[in-house]
Structure formats: structure tokens, C-alpha cells
C-alpha positions as CSV (number, residue, x, y, z in Angstrom):
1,X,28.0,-7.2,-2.7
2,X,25.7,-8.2,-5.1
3,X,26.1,-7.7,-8.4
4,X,22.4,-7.7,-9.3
5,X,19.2,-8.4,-7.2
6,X,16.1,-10.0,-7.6
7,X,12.7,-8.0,-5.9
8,X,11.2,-10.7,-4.1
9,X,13.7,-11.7,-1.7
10,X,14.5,-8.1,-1.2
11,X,10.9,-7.5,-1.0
12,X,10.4,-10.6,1.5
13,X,13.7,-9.3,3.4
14,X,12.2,-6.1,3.8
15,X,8.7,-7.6,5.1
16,X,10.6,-10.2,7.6
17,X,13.8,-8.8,8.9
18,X,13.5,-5.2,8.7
19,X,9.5,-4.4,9.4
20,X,9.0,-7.5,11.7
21,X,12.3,-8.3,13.6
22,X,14.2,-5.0,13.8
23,X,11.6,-2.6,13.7
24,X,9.1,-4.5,15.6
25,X,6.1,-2.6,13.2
26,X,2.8,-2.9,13.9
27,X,0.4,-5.0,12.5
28,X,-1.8,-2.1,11.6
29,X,2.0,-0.8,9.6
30,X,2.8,-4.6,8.2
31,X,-1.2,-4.7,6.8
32,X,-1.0,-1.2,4.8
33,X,2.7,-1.7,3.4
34,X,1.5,-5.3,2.5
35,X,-1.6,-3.7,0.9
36,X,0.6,-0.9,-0.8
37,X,3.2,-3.6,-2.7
38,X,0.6,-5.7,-3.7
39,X,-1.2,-3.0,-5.4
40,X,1.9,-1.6,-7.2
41,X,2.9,-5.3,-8.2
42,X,-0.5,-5.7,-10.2
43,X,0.4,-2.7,-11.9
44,X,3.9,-3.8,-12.8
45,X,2.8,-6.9,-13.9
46,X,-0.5,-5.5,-16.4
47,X,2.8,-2.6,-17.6
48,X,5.6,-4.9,-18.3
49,X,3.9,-8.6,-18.1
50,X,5.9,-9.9,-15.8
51,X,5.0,-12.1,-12.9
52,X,6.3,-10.4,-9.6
53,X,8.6,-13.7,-8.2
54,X,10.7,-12.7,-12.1
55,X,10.8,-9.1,-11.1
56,X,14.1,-7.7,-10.8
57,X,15.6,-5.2,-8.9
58,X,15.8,-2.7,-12.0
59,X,12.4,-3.2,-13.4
60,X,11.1,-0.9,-10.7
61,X,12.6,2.2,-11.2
62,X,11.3,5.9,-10.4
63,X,9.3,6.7,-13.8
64,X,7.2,3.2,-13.2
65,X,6.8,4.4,-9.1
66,X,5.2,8.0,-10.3
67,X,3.5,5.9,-12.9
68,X,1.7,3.8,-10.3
69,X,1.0,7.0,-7.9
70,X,-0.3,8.6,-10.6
71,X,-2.7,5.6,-11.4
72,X,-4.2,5.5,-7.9
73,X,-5.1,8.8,-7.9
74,X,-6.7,9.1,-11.6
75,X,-8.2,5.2,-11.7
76,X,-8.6,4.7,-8.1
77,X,-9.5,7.5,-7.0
78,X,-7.4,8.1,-3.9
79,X,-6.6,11.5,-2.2
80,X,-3.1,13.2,-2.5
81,X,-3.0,11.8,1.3
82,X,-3.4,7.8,0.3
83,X,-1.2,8.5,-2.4
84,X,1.0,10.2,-0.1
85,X,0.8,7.1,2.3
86,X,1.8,4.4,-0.5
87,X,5.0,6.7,-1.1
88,X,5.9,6.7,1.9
89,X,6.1,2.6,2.3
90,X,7.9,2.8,-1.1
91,X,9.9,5.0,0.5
92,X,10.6,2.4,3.0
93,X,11.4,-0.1,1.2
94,X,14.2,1.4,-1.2
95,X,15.7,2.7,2.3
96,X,16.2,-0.9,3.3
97,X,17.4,-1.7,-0.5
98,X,19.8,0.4,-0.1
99,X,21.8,-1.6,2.2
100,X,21.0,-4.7,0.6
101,X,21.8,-3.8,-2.9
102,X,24.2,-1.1,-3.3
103,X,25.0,-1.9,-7.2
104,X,21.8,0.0,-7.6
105,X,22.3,3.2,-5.6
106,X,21.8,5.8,-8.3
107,X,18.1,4.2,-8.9
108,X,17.5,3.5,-5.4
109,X,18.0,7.5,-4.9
110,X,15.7,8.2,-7.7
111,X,13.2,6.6,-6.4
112,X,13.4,8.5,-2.6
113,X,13.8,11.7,-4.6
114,X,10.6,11.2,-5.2
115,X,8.6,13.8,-3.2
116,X,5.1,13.4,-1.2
117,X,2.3,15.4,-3.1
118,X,1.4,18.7,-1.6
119,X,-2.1,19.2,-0.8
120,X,-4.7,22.0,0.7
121,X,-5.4,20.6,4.7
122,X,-8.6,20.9,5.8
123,X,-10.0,22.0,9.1
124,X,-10.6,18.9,11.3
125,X,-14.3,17.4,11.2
126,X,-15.8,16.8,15.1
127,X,-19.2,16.5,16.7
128,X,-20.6,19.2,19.0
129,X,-22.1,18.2,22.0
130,X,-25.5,18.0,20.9
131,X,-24.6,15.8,17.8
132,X,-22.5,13.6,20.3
133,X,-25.5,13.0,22.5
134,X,-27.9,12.4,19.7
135,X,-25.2,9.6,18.5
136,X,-25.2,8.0,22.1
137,X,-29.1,8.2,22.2
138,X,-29.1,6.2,18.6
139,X,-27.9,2.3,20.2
140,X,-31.0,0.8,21.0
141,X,-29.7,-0.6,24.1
142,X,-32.7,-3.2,24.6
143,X,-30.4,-5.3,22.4
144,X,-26.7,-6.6,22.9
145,X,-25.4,-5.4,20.1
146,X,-27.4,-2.2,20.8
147,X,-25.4,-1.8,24.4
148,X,-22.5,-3.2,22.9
149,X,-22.2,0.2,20.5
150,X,-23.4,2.4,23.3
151,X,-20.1,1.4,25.2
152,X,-17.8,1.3,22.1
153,X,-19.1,5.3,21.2
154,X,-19.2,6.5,24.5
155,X,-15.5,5.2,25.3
156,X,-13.9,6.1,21.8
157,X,-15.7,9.9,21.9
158,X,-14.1,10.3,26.3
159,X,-10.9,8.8,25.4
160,X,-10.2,9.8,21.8
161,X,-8.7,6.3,21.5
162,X,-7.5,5.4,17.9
163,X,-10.1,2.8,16.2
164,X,-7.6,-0.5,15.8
165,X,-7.0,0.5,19.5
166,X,-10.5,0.2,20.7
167,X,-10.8,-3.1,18.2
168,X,-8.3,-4.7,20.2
169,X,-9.1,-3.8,23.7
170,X,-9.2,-6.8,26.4
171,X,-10.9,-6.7,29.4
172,X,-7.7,-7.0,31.5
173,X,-7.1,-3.5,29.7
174,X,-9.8,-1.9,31.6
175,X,-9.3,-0.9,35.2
176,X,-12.3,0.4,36.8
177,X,-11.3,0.6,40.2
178,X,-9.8,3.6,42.0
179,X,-8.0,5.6,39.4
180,X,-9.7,4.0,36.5
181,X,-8.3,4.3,33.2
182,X,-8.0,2.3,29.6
183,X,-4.6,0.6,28.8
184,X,-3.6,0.5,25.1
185,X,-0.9,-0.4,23.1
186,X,-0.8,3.1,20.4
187,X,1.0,3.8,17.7
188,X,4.7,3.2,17.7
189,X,4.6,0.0,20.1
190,X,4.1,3.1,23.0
191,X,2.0,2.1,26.3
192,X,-0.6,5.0,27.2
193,X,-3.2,4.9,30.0
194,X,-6.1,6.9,29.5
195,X,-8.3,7.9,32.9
196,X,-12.3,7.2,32.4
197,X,-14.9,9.4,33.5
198,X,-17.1,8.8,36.3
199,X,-20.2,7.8,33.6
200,X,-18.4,6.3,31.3
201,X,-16.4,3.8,33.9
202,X,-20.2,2.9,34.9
203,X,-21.5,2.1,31.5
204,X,-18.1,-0.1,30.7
205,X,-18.7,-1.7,34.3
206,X,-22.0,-3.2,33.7
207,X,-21.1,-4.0,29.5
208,X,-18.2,-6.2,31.1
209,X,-20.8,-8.4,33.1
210,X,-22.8,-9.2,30.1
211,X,-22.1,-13.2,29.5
212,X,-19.4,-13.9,27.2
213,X,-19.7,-15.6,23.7
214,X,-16.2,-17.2,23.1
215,X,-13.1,-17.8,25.4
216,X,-10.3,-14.5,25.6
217,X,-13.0,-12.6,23.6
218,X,-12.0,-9.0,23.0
219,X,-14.2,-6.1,24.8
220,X,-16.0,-5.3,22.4
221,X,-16.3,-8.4,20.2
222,X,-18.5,-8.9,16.8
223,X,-21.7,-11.7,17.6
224,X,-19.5,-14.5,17.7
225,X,-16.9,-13.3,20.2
226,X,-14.7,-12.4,17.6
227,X,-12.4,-9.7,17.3
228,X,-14.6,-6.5,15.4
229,X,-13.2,-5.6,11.9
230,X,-12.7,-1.7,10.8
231,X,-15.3,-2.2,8.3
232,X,-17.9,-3.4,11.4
233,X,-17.0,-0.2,13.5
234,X,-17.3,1.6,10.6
235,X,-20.7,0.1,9.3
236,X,-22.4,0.0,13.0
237,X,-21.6,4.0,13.2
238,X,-22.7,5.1,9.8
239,X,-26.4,2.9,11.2
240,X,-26.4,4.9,14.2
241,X,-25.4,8.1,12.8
242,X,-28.5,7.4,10.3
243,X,-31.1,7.5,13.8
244,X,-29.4,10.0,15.2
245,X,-29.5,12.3,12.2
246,X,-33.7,12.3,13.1
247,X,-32.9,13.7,16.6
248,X,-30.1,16.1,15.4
249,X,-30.3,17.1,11.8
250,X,-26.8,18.6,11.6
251,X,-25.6,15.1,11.7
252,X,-26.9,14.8,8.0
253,X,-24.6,17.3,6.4
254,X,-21.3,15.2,8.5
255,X,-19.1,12.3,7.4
256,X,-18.8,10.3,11.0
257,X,-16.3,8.1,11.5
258,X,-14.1,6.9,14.3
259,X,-11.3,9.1,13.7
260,X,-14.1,12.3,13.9
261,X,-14.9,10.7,17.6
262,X,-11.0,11.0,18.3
263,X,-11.0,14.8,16.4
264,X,-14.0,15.4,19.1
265,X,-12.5,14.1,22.1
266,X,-9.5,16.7,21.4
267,X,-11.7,19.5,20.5
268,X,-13.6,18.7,23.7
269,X,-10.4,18.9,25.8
270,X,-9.0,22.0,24.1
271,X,-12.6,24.1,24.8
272,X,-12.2,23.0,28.6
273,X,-8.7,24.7,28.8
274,X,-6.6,22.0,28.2
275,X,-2.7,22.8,26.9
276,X,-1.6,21.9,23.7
277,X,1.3,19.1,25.4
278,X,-1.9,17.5,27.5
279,X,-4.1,16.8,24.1
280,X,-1.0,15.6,22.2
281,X,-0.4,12.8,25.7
282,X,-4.1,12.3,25.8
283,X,-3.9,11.1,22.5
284,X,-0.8,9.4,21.8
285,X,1.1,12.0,19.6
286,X,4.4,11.2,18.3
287,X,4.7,15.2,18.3
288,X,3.1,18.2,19.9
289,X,2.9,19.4,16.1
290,X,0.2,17.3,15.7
291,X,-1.9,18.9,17.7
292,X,-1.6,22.1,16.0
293,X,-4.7,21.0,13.8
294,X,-7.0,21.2,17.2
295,X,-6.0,24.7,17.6
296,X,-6.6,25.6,14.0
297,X,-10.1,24.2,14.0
298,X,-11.4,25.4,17.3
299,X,-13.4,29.1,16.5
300,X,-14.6,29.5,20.1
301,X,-11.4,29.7,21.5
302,X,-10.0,32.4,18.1
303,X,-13.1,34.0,19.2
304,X,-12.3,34.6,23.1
305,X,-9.0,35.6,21.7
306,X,-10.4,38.8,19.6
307,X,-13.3,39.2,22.3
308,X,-10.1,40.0,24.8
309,X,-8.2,42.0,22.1
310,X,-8.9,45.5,20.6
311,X,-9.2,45.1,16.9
312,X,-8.4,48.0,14.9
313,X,-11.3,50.5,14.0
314,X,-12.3,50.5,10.3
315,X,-14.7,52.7,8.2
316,X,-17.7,51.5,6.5
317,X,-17.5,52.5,3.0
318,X,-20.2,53.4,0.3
319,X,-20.6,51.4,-3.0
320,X,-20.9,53.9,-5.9
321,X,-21.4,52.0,-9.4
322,X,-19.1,52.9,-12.0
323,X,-19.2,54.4,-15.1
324,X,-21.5,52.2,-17.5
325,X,-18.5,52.6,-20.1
326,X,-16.0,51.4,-17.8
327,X,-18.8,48.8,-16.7
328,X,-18.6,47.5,-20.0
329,X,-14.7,47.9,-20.5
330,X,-14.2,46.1,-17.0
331,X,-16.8,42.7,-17.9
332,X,-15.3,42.2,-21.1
């Protein structure tokens, strides 16, 4: 047992053995807890001036945590989510520093008393149909790049796939013979296959015989056969979505991204009939709970519910003004 311990080679333990070799994590997990302790170590190191290799294990304690949270959501901006998200790879952390250094148990359990901010969830942003179309219209698909798009949208809105899932897509993931379907890799390390529609298996047949511009180049790959970064899926949507807003002006008042495509795809199965355990397979969900937000969202099917219902009868009533001297009493 340790009688004191330094952060960095717990931090570097955590990072190696636990996130890498036990847990197996995810790059997309390693890349936002990396993101998460380098953001928090700046902060230590402008609060107490010290570099983060001299850090020890008692420097970061629960009052300096809040005090960071609390900085990314006044300075930085971030919602009670992101702040929410940090906390939880703090969380993390201290779990695993637990083990490792027990001498400081009674600050380690400080710092997971910490709870998650609570915060107002909105209803799910998705495309209707019309906005959907207007958005596969936008590619200009004289072009590569233009066809390229056209493929990427089309796929991410049938399948609802999750955007570092369509980023890392290889051709050998596609099948598009009898039965065809999409293999990914999701969330948690789990294998999913995901069945492609009779237009959307033809549009993904003819991108794959465009010529190829680098050796194992991913499906959809950035001009140099490279793999596509989140911020180029994210920039080559917000430029469609700007042409297709001309065709479909509803577009203009909607923040489009590839997670909306994925909110559509489930909204889409949900308003053809589709159970609540089916969406959450469709998409990958850890939980069925998770698709509970689908069902919040989706009007049309509240409204078949009250259409086959008898709602209560109610009584219009009359607006009478009130007295001008309780008027006055009541606005002051």
C-alpha cells in the first residue's frame, strides 16, 4: 500500500491498464477522457502553478473538481450535458484510484459524491421526409465528392448509424448481396448488422466502383483516401443543408447534424409501427430506456392515441373582465 501517490502514473495507469487493456475502451472513449484530463490539468496548473508530472495525488481534491466543472460551463460555455460528460471520466478515474491508492479513500469518495448536473431534456430534433429529400437532392452528384455525400446521407438517415461508425466503415463492411446489410463495430466493442434498403443498397453499389485514391481506403474517405474527420462530416452537412434550405425552407429554422440523421432514422421506424425493443436493436442501444426519447417526441403517434380514445367533454367558458379596482389591486 502506498503511503502517498503521485497523479501521473496513476493517471497514465488509468489510461494504459485499465481503459486500454482491461476494459478494451473505445477509441472514440480513450479520445474524450484524454480530452477531459487535459482540460482539467490546464486548469490545475493556471489555479495552483504546478506542472501536471509534480501533481500529487491530493492536489486534486473535490472543491478543485466542482471548481473546474464550474469553469467549463461559465468560461467555456459547455451545456450541463458536456459538463455532465467530463464528470463522468472524472468519475472514472477516482474509481480506478481507489484501488491503487487507498491512503486516500475519504478524498477519493469526495470526489464520486460528486453528483451529475440535472438538466431540462429536450424533445429529440429529426427531419421529416420532405426536409430528408431536400437534403439528398443538395449533393451535386456530377462531382465525386458530390456522390460521395449523397451515399454517406442516404446510408446514415436508412440506417441511423452513429457518425464515428459511418467514419470508419470499410468496404468489406458492406454486403450487398442477398440479405444485404452494413456491419459495424458500435458502441461498447458490440457487433450489429444493419439490413439496407433496396435504393439505398443500389446507390452504395455503384459509389463502391468509383476508382480508389489510396490503398485500404475507408468507404467513404476525405480527397486523399483518407479516413473522414467528425469536423468534415460535420462541415460537408451544414453545406448541403445550406442548398437544401432553398428547396425546403423549414431546414432554415433546424440545427442538422449527424446525430439528427440517426434521431430521424428512429422516428422513421417508430411512425411505421416499429416496437420500442426493434428501434433500440436497430440502433445499438445499451438499453430499451433509451429509446424512450423516440416515443416522447413522436406527436403523430400521441395523436392516433387520443384520435382512438374518448377525451373527457369540457365546457367553453366566458371571459368577464374584473372589477377595474381589483384590476388595479391584482397588477400591482
Amino acid at each position: 500500500m502506498r503511503s502517498q501517490a503521485s497523479f501521473a502514473p496513476l493517471l497514465e495507469g488509468f489510461f494504459t491498464q485499465r481503459l486500454m487493456q482491461q476494459r478494451q475502451a473505445s477509441a472514440h472513449t480513450i479520445a474524450s477522457y484524454r480530452d477531459t484530463f487535459r482540460l482539467l490539468l490546464q486548469f490545475v496548473q493556471k489555479r495552483l502553478h504546478k506542472a501536471p508530472s509534480t501533481l500529487e495525488m491530493e492536489d486534486i481534491d473535490a472543491p478543485l473538481v466542482v471548481a473546474f466543472l464550474d469553469e467549463m460551463e461559465k468560461v467555456r460555455a459547455v451545456t450541463p450535458r458536456t459538463r455532465n460528460l467530463r464528470l463522468t471520466a472524472i468519475h472514472s478515474f477516482f474509481r480506478y484510484a481507489a484501488f491503487e491508492a487507498p491512503v486516500h479513500a475519504a478524498q477519493i469518495q469526495r470526489v464520486l459524491a460528486i453528483p451529475a448536473k440535472r438538466f431540462t431534456r429536450a424533445l429529440v430534433p429529426f427531419l421529416n421526409r420532405q426536409e430528408v429529400d431536400a437534403l439528398l437532392a443538395a449533393p451535386d452528384q456530377r462531382t465525386w465528392s458530390g456522390r460521395r455525400d449523397h451515399a454517406l446521407i442516404l446510408l446514415a438517415v436508412q440506417t441511423g448509424l452513429r457518425l464515428s461508425e459511418l467514419t470508419s466503415l470499410r468496404q468489406e463492411d458492406l454486403h450487398l448481396g442477398c440479405g444485404a446489410h452494413v456491419r459495424v463495430i458500435g458502441k461498447g466493442r458490440k457487433e450489429r448488422c444493419t439490413p439496407l434498403s433496396k435504393n439505398t443498397r443500389a446507390v452504395l453499389a455503384a459509389w463502391v466502383r468509383e476508382p480508389v485514391r489510396a490503398t485500404a481506403q475507408p468507404l467513404f474517405p476525405n480527397a486523399r483516401g483518407g479516413q473522414l474527420s467528425a469536423h468534415g462530416v460535420h462541415y460537408l452537412l451544414a453545406k448541403h443543408v445550406a442548398v437544401a434550405t432553398n428547396a425546403c425552407p423549414s431546414l432554415k429554422h433546424k440545427r442538422v447534424s449527424p446525430h439528427v440523421l440517426r434521431h430521424t432514422t428512429a422516428m422513421d421506424l417508430l411512425r411505421e409501427g416499429a416496437e420500442q425493443c426493434v428501434i433500440a436493436l436497430w440502433l445499438g442501444h445499451e438499453s430499451i430506456e433509451t429509446t424512450q426519447i423516440y416515443l416522447d417526441a413522436n406527436l403523430e403517434l400521441k395523436q392516433r392515441v387520443l384520435d382512438m380514445t374518448t377525451p373527457p367533454e369540457g365546457k367553453p367558458g366566458r371571459y368577464r373582465p374584473d372589477d377595474r379596482l381589483l384590476a388595479f389591486l391584482k397588477s400591482l
